[in-house]
N, C-alpha and C positions, 0 to 999 in steps of 0.2 A: 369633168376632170379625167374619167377615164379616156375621151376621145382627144385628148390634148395626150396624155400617155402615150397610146394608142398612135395618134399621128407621130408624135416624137420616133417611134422604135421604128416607123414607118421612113419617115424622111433620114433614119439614120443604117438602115435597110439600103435603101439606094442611095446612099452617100459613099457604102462599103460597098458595093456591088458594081456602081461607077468606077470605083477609084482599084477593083478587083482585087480587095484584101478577100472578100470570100465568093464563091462561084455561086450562080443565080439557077440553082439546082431545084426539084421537087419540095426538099423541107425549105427552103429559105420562103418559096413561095406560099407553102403553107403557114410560115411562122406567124403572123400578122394573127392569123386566125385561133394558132395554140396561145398566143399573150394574149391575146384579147379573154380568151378560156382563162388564163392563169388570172389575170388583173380580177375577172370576177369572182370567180371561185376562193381565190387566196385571197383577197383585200376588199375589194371593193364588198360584196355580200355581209364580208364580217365585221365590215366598218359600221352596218346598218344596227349590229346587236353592241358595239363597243364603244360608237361616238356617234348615238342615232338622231336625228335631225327632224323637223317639222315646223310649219307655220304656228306664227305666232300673234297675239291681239293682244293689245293694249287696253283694259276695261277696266271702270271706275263705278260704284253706287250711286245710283237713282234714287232718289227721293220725291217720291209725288206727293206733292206738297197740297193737304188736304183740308180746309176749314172748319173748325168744329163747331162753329157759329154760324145763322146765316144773318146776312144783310149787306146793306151801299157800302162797295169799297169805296174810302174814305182819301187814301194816298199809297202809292206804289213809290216807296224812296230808291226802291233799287233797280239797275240797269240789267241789260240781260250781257248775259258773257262778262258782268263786271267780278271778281275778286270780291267775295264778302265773309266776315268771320263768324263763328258759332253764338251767336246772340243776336245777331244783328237784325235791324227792321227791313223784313219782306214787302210787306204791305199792312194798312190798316185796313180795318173794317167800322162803320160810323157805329158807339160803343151809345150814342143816348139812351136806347131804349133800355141795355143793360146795364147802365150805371143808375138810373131810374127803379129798376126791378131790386139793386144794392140798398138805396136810399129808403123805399116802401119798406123793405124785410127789417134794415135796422131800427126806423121806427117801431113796426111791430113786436119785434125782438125787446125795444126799451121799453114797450108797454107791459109787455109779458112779464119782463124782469122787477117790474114794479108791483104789479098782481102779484105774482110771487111772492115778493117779502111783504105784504102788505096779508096773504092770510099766512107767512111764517109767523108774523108778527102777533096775530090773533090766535096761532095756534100754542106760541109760546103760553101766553096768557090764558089758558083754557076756554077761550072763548070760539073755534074755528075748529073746523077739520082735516084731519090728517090730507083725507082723501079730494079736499079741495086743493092743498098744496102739493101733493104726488099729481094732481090732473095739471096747477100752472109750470109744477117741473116740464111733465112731459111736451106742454106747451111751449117753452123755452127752448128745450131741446130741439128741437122739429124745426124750431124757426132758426137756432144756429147753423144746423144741419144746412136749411136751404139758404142762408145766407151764405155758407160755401160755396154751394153750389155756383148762387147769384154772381158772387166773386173770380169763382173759377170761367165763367160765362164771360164775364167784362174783361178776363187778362187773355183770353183766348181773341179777344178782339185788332190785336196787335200780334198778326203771324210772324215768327222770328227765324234765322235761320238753323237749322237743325246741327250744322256740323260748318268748318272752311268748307267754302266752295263757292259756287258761281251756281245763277236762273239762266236755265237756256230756251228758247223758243220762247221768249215772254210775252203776250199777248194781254195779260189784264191790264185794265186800266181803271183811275178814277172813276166812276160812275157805273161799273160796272158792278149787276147786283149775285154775291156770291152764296150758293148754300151749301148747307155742311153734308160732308161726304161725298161730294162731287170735286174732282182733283183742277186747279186752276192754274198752275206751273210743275216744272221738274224742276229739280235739285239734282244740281252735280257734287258726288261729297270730293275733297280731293284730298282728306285725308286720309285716304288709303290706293294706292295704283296697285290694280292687277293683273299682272304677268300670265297669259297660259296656251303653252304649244299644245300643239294634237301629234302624238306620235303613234305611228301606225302598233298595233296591239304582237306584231314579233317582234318588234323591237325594243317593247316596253320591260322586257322580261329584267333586265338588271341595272334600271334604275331606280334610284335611291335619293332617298333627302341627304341634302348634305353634300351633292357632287357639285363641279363644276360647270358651269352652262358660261356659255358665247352666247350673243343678239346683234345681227343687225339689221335697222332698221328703214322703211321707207324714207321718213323724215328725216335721219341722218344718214344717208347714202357716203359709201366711202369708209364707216365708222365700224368699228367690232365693241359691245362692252361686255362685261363679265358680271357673272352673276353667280346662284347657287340655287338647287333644288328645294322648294320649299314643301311641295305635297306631290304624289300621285293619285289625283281624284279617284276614289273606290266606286264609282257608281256611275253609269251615262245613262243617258235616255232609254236607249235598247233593252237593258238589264231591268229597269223599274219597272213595275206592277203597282194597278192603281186599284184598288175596291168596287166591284159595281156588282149588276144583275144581270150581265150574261156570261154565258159559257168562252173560256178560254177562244179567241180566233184566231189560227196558225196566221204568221206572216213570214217572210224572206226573211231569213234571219241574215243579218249583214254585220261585216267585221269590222265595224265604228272603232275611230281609234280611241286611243283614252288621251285623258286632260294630265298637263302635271304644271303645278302652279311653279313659278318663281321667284326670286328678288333679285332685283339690280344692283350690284354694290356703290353705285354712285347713286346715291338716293335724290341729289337735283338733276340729275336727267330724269328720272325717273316722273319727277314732280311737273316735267318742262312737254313730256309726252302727252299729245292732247289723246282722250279716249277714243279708241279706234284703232290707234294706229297698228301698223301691221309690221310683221320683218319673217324673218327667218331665224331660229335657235338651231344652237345644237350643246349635247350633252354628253360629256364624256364620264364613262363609266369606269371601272375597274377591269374590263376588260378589254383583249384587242387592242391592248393601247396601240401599235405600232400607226393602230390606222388611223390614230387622233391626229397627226401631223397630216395627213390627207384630208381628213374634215377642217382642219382649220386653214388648207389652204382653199378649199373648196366655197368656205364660208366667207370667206374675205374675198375670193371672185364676185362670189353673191353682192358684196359689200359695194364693188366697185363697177359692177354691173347694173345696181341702183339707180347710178346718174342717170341713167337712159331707160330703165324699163320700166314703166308705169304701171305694171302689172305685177 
């Protein structure tokens, strides 16, 4: 923007100097060089603290989708990159051997409950002992206990989806044999899209939740939408400290910008953005305003400069 400024006063420099409204003296030559001074100094710099700008990414929650059981996957009903909702069948896993471990404990379990009333019955009648029937309690118990368990084992055999969203990179198949704690697809959740520019750390000084923010983006070239400031992240990489056993080791300390999250006000574009993607934001603050009309024609060049730059 400034060099479109810049050439403007330039091409209207010798449009006056041709046409001899003013004489092509020391300051007229110099002047190109004091506007260029003024544009930065008076606008352009302070547009960086009152409507400051920075790339932006499109990211969604992962789900490593984890088996708590092992054994023969049994059927994969679902497709990869297909639309699926918060319940739905991921895949089976073949459940005989745990419906079998269900069917033993409840037998054992009827047995127990029979022992049971059977010395409650003799201890009514003073004929039996307390401590026979507190040992088939504790017997009963034990077996309900792991008949949960057995239970929770067999409903774990039928992986479900965790949240809407879509498997991407899907790889398993019937026959393959899966054990627990070893991750065998992602989960994309897509109920939730998140928004977050990096804006350089001078700039970040007087922004706030609650401002207005512009986007736009690769996948919509040509497009501006609007949004609103939802967080500025307290914390990056550089700042954290982790617990260990050696002594402090100095490193370059570098001025990493900071994150500040967003929302879209049009919540189906928002929905329509695959994760990744990328654009340009910018944010206007409560300050500087005069230079938000120069950011926002700057960001709509961006916009329309899209079509063509793949970078």
């Amino acid at each position: 923007m400034i060099v479109v400024l810049l050439n403007s006063y330039i091409a209207l420099l010798a449009l006056f100097v041709w046409l001899k409204f003013i004489p092509f003296n020391t300051f007229w030559k110099i002047s190109p060089v004091i506007v260029l001074l003024l544009l930065l100094v008076g606008l352009f710099i302070p547009m960086g603290w009152g409507a400051p700008s920075g790339p932006v990414v499109v990211g969604r929650n992962s789900v490593q989708i984890v088996p708590s059981v092992a054994r023969e996957v049994v059927e994969v009903p679902v497709m990869a990159n297909t639309p699926v909702k918060e319940g739905d069948v991921l895949f089976r896993i073949d459940p005989t051997t745990y419906e079998a471990q269900v069917k033993t404990i409840e037998a054992q379990l009827k047995f127990a409950e029979l022992r049971r009333s059977q010395f409650s019955e003799l201890q009514s009648r003073d004929t039996g002992r307390a401590f026979d029937v507190q040992q088939r309690e504790a017997e009963v118990q034990e077996l309900q206990a792991q008949l949960e368990g057995a239970k929770w084992n067999l409903d774990r055999t039928t992986v479900r989806a965790p949240a809407d969203g879509y498997v991407t990179n899907l790889a398993l198949r019937k026959g393959a044999r899966v054990t627990a704690q070893s991750p065998v697809m992602a989960f994309i959740d897509t109920s939730e899209t998140i928004f977050a520019a990096e804006i350089a750390q001078i700039y970040a000084r007087y922004i706030e939740v609650g401002q207005p923010v512009e986007i736009t983006f690769k996948t919509f070239p040509g497009e501006v939408f609007s949004g609103r400031v939802e967080a500025v992240l307290q914390a990056i990489a550089t700042g954290q400290t982790q617990p260990g056993g050696l002594a402090v080791a100095p490193t370059e300390i570098q001025s990493a910008p900071f994150v500040v999250r967003f929302r879209l006000d049009d919540r189906e574009i928002a929905k329509r953005l695959p994760a990744g993607s990328t654009g340009l934001a910018a944010i206007y603050t409560e300050n500087v305003k005069p230079a938000h009309v120069i950011r926002k024609v700057v960001l709509r060049q961006t916009a329309i400069v899209n079509y063509i730059n793949p970078f």
